[in-house]
C-alpha positions as CSV (number, residue, x, y, z in Angstrom):
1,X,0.0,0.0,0.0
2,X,1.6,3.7,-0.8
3,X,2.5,5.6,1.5
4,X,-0.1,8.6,2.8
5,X,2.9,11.3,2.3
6,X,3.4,9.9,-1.1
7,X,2.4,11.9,-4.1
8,X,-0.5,10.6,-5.8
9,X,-0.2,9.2,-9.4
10,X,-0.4,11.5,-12.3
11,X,-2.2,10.6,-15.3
12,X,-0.2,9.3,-17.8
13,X,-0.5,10.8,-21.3
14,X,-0.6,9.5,-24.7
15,X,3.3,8.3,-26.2
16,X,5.8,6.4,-26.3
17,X,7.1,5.1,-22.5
18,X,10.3,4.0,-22.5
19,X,10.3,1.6,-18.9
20,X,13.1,0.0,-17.1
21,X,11.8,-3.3,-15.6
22,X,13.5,-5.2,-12.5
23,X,16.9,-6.7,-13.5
24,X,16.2,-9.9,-11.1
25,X,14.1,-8.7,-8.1
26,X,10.9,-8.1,-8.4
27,X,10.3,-6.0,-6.0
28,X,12.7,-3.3,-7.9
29,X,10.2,-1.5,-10.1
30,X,9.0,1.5,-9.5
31,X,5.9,3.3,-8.7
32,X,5.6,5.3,-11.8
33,X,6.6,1.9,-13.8
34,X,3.3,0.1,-12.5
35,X,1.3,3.7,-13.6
36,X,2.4,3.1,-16.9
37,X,2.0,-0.2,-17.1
38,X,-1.7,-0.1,-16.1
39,X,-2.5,2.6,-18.5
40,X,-0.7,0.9,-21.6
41,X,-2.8,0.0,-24.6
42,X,0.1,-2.2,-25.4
43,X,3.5,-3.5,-24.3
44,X,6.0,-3.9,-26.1
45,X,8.7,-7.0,-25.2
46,X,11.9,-8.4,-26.1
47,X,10.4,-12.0,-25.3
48,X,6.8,-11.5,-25.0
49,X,6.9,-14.5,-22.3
50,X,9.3,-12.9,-20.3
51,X,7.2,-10.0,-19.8
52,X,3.8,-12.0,-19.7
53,X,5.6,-13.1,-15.9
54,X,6.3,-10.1,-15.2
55,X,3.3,-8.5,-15.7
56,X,1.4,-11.4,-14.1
57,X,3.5,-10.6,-11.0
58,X,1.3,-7.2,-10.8
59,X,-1.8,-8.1,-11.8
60,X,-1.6,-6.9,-14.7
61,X,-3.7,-8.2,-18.5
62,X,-1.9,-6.4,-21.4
63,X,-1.6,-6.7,-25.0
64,X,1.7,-8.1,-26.0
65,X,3.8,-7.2,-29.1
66,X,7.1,-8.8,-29.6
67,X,9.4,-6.0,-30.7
68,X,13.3,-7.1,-31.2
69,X,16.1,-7.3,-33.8
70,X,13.8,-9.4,-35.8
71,X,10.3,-8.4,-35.0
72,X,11.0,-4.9,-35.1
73,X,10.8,-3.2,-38.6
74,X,7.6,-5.6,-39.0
75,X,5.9,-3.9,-36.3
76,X,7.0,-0.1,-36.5
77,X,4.4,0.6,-39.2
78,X,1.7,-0.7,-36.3
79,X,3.4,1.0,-33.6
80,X,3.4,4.7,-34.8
81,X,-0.1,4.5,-36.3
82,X,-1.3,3.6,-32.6
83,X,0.7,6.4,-31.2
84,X,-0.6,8.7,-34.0
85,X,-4.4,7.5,-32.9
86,X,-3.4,8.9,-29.1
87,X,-2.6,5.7,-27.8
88,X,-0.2,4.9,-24.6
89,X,2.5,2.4,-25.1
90,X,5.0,1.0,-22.9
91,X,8.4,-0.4,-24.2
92,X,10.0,-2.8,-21.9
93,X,13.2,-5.5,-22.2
94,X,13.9,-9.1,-20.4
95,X,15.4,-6.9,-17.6
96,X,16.7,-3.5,-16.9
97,X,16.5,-0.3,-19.4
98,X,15.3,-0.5,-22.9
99,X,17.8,0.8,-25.2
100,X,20.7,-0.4,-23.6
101,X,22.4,-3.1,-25.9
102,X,19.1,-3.2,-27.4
103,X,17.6,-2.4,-30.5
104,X,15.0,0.3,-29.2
105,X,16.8,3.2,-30.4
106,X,15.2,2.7,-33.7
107,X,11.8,2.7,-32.2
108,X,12.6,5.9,-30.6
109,X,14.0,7.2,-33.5
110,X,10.9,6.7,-35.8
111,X,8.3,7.6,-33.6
112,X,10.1,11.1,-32.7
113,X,10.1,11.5,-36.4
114,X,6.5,11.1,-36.5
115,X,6.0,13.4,-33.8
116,X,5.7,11.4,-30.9
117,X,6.0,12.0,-27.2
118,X,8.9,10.0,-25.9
119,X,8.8,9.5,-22.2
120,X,11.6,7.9,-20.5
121,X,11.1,5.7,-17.0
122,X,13.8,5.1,-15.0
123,X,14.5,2.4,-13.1
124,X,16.8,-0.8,-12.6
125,X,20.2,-0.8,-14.4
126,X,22.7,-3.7,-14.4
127,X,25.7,-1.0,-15.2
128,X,24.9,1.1,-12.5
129,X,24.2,-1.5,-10.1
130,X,27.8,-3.0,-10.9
131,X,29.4,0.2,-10.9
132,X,27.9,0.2,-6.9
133,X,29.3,-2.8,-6.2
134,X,32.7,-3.0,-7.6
135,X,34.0,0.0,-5.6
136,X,36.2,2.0,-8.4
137,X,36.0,5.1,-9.2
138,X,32.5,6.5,-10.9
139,X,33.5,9.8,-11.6
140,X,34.0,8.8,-15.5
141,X,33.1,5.4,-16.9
142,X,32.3,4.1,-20.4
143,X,29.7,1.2,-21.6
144,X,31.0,-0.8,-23.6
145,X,28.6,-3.4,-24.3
146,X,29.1,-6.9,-25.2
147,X,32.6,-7.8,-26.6
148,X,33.2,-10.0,-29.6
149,X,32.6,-13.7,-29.3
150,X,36.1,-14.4,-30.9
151,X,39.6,-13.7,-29.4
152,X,41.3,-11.9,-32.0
153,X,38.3,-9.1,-32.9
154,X,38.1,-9.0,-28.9
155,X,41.5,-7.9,-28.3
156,X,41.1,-5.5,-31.4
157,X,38.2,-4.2,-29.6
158,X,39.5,-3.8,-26.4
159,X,42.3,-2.2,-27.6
160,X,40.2,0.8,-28.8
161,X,40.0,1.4,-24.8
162,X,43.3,0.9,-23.9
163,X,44.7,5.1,-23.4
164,X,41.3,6.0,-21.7
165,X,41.7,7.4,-18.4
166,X,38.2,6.0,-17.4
167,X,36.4,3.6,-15.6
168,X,35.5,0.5,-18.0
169,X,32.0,-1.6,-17.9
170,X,31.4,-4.6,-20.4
171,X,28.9,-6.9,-20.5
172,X,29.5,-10.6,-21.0
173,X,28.1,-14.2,-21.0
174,X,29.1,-16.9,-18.1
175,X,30.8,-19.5,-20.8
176,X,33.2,-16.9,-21.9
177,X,34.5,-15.0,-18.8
178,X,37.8,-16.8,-18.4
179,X,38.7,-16.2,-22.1
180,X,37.9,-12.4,-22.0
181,X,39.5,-11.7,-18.7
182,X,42.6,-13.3,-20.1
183,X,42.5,-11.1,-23.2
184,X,41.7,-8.3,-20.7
185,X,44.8,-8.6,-19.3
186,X,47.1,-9.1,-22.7
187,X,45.4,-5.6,-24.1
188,X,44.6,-3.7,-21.0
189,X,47.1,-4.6,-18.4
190,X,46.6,-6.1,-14.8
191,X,44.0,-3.4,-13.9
192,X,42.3,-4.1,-10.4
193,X,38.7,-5.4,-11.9
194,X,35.3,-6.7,-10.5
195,X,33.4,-9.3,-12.0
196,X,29.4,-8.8,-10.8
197,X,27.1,-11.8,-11.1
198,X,23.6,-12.5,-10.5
199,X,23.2,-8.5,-9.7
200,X,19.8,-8.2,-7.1
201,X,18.9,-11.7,-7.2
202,X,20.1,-14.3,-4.8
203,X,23.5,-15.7,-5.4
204,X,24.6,-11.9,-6.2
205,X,28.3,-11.9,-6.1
206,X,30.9,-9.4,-6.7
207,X,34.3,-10.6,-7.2
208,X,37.3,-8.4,-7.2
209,X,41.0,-8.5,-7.9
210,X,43.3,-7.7,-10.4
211,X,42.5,-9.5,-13.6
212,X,45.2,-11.8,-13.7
213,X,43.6,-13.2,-10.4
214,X,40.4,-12.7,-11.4
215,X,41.3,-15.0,-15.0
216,X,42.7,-17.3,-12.6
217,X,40.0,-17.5,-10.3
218,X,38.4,-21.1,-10.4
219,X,35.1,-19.5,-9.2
220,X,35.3,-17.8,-12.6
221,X,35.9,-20.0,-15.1
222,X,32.6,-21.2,-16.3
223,X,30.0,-19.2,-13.8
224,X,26.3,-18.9,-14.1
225,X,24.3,-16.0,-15.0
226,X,24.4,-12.7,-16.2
227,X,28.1,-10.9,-16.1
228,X,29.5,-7.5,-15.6
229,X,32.7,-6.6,-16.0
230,X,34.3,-3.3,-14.3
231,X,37.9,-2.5,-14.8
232,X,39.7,0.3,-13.4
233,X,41.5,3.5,-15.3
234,X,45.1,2.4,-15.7
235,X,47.0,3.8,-12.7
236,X,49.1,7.2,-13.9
237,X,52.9,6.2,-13.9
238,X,55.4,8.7,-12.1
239,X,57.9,10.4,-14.5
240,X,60.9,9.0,-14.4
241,X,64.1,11.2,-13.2
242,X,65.2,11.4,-17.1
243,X,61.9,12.3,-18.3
244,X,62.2,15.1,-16.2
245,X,66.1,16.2,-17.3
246,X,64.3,16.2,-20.9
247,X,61.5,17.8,-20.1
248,X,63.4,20.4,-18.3
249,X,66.2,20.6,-21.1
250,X,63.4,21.2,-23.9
251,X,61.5,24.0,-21.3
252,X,64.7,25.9,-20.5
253,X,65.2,26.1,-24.8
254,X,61.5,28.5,-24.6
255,X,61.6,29.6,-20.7
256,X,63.7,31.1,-17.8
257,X,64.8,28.6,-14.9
258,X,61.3,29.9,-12.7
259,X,59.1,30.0,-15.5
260,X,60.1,26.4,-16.8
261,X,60.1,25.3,-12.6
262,X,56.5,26.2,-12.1
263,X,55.0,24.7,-15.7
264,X,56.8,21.3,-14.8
265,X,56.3,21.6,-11.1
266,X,52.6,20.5,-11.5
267,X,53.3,17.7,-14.3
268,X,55.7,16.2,-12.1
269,X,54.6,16.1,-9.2
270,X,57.5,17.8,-7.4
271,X,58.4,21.1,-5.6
272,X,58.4,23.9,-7.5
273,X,61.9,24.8,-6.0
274,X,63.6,21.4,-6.7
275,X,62.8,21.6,-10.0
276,X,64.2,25.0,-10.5
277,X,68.0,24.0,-8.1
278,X,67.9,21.5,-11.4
279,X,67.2,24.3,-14.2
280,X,69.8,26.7,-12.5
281,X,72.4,23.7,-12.4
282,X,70.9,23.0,-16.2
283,X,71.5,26.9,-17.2
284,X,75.4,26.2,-15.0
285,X,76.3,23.7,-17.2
């Protein structure tokens, strides 16, 4: 039962609904989902069966439309001549966010073309979740997506990734974990990692490491379920003391001992007035 304090349901216009479902507990759909859901003249589903339990779960007797990879440029032509008529419809996945690794852009696409309202309802995210549990850093990340089923065009891809200074999530399947940690590690480095399992449901695990550990981890070589994969920024290496005597030789070519001193103090790392006892015994020489 809600709450007395909470706010009362608004009614939900005609459009497009864009609706995260749970991503493995039930209970983690929200409020405003279920409003949508109720009001939908249709839902839309990756697998139709998937979201029949779902829905079932609630209460709730919709009219299902398979919309996928396949299904989808069949049914688009149906789909925007319902929204045109000022009907609601609700687009939902197996689990988590439409649109992510999915093919609902295109939906979106076309119906904003035709002049629909596009209404986006937040929820359960597998990413996020993972980036919560792994405990590295959030500040920047990238989703990547699923990686490619075969070694070679997986290192290729990975190695698209390899100077960014951010936070890395992939998605993967159980069978192939081992395999693509171990590539991780020949393109990437031994980056401190997390592998997330079964996110919100029971057997939720996070395991983390370095990646060599992680590719060696027994626990890891063939596990069940649905897999994300967070990998740390590469840790920023110190400049070496000769990287510095370069630097420094090249800055005191354009700049005066202070002036070179404070624009390599920072870069380095060092005191301003170390770096400038080096440029006056540079300038000595």
């Amino acid at each position: 039962m809600e709450s007395l304090f909470a706010p009362p349901p608004k009614p939900v216009s005609p459009g497009l609904y864009i609706v995260a479902t749970p991503i493995g507990n039930l209970r983690d759909i929200t409020l405003r989902a279920l409003d949508v859901l109720r009001a939908a003249d249709v839902v839309l589903a990756e697998d139709t069966r998937v979201a029949a339990k779902l829905l079932s779960a609630y209460d709730l007797k919709k009219k299902l439309i398979r919309y996928d990879d396949h299904a989808g440029p069949q049914v688009v032509p149906e789909i925007l001549d319902r929204l045109r008529s000022g009907q609601i419809i609700a687009q939902i996945s197996d689990a988590g966010t439409p649109l992510i690794s999915d093919p609902g852009f295109r939906l979106v696409e076309a119906a904003r073309e035709a002049g629909a309202h596009i209404h986006p309802i937040p929820g359960a995210s597998s990413v996020l979740a993972a980036l919560c549990l792994a405990g590295l850093p959030t500040d920047r990340f990238m989703f990547a997506g699923f990686l490619p089923v075969k070694s070679a065009a997986r290192q290729t891809f990975l190695g698209e990734f390899v100077s960014l200074r951010t936070t890395l999530v992939f998605f993967e399947t159980g069978p192939r974990v081992h395999d693509t940690l171990t590539d991780m590690v020949t393109v990437l480095g031994d980056r401190d990692a997390c592998v997330c399992r079964e996110l919100t449901k029971l057997y939720e695990t996070g395991h983390r490491g370095t990646l060599s550990t992680l590719a060696a981890d027994p626990k890891l070589q063939e596990p069940r379920g649905e897999i994300v994969i967070v990998i740390a920024p590469p840790v920023e290496e110190k400049p070496s003391a000769e990287s510095l005597d370069g630097a420094l030789k090249l800055a005191l070519e354009h700049y005066s001992p202070s002036d070179a001193a404070r624009q390599l103090a920072d870069v380095f790392g060092m005191p301003r007035k170390v770096i400038y006892q080096m440029a006056l015994e540079l300038k000595g020489k």
